[in-house]
C-alpha positions as CSV (number, residue, x, y, z in Angstrom):
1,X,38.4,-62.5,107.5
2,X,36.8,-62.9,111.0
3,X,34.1,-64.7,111.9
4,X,31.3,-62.9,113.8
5,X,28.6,-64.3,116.0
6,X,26.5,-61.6,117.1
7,X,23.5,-60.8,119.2
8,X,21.4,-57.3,118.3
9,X,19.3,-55.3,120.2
10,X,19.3,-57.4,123.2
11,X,16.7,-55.4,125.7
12,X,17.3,-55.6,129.6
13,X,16.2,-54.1,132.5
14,X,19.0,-52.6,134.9
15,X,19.2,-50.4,137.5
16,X,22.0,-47.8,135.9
17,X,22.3,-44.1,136.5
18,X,24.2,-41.5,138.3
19,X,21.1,-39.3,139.6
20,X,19.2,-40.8,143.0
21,X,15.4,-41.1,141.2
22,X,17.6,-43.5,139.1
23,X,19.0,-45.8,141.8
24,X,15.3,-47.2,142.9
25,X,14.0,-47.9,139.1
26,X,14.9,-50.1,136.5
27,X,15.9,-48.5,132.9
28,X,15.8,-50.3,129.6
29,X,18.7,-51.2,128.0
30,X,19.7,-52.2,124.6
31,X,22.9,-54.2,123.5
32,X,24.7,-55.5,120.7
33,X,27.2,-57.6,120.9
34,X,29.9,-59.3,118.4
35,X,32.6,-61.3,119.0
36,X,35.0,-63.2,116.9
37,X,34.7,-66.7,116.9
38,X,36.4,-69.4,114.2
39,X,32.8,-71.0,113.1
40,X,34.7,-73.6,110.6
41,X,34.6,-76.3,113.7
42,X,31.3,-76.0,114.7
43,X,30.3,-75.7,110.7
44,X,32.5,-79.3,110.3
45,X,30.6,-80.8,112.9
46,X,27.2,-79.4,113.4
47,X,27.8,-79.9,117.6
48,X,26.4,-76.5,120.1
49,X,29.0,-77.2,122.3
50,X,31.6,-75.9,119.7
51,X,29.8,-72.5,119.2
52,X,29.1,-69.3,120.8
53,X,25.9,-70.1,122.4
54,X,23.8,-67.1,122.0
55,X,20.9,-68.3,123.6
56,X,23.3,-69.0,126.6
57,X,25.2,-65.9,126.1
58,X,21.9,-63.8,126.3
59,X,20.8,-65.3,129.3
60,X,24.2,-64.3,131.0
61,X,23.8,-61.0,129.8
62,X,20.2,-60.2,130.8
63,X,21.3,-61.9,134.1
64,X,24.3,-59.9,134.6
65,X,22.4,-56.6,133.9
66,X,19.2,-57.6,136.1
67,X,21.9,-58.2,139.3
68,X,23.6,-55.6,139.4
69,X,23.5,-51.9,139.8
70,X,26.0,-49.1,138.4
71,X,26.0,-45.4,137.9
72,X,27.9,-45.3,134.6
73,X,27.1,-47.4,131.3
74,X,30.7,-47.4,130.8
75,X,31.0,-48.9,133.9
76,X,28.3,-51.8,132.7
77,X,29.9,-52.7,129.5
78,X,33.9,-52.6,131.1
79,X,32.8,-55.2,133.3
80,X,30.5,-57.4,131.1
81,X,33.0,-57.4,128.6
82,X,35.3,-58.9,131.0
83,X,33.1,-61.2,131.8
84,X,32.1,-62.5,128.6
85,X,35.7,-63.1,127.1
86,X,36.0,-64.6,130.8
87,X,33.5,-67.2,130.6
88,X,33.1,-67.8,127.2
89,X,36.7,-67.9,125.6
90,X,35.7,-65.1,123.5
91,X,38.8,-63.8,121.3
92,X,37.5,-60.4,120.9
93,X,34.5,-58.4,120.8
94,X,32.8,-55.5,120.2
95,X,29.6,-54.3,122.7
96,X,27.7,-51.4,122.2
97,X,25.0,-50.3,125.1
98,X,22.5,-48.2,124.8
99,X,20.0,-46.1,127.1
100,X,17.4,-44.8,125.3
101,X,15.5,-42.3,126.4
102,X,18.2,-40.9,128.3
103,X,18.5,-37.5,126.3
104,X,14.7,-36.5,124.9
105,X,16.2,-35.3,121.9
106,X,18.2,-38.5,121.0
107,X,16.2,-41.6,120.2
108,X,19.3,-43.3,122.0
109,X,22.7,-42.4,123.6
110,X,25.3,-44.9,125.1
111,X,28.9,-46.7,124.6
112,X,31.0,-48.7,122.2
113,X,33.7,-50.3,122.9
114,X,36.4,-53.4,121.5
115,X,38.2,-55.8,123.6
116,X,40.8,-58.5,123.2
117,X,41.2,-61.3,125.6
C-alpha cells in the first residue's frame, strides 16, 4: 500500500489561457495534489524535515502559478509536476487542475495527470 500526502483544492491565481482578454487577467485555479511518500520515518520520529511539507509545498505551488503565465493548463501541470518531484524528491504523484468557470455549463473543467520521478 502507498502512502499519500495530499493537498485539496488549493486555489491560485494565474494568468492561463489561450484567448488575448485572458493574457491581461488573472483566473482562479484549483489543485489537488497527491504524491507518494513512505510516512513510516517521519511517523518513527515525529521530525518535519522527514515529511512532505505541505505548507511548504503549497507555497511553491501558489508561487509557481502566480509567476508565470501559459496558454494551456496542460501546459501548467506538465511543468509543475516536474518541478515538484524535482525539488521535493517526490516518488510519484498525481495533480489534477482545474479552471472553473471556464465552460458556463460545467461547474469546473481541467486536467489529471500521474507522474513518476
Amino acid at each position: 500500500m502507498k502512502d499519500i500526502v495530499f493537498i485539496e483544492e488549493l486555489k491560485v491565481l494565474a494568468v492561463i489561457g489561450v484567448y488575448e482578454w485572458e493574457k491581461s487577467i488573472q483566473q482562479e485555479l484549483l489543485l489537488d495534489l497527491e504524491m507518494e511518500h513512505d510516512n513510516r520515518v517521519p511517523a518513527q520520529t515525529d521530525d518535519l524535515s522527514k515529511t512532505l511539507d505541505y505548507e511548504a509545498i503549497s507555497n511553491f505551488i501558489t508561487t509557481f502559478c502566480t509567476e508565470r503565465q501559459f496558454e494551456l493548463i496542460e501546459t501548467l501541470a506538465e511543468r509543475l509536476s516536474e518541478e515538484v518531484i524535482q525539488i521535493f524528491s517526490v516518488s510519484a504523484l498525481t495533480l489534477t487542475v482545474r479552471k472553473p468557470g471556464a465552460v458556463s455549463a460545467a461547474r469546473s473543467v481541467g486536467v489529471k495527470l500521474y507522474r513518476t520521478a
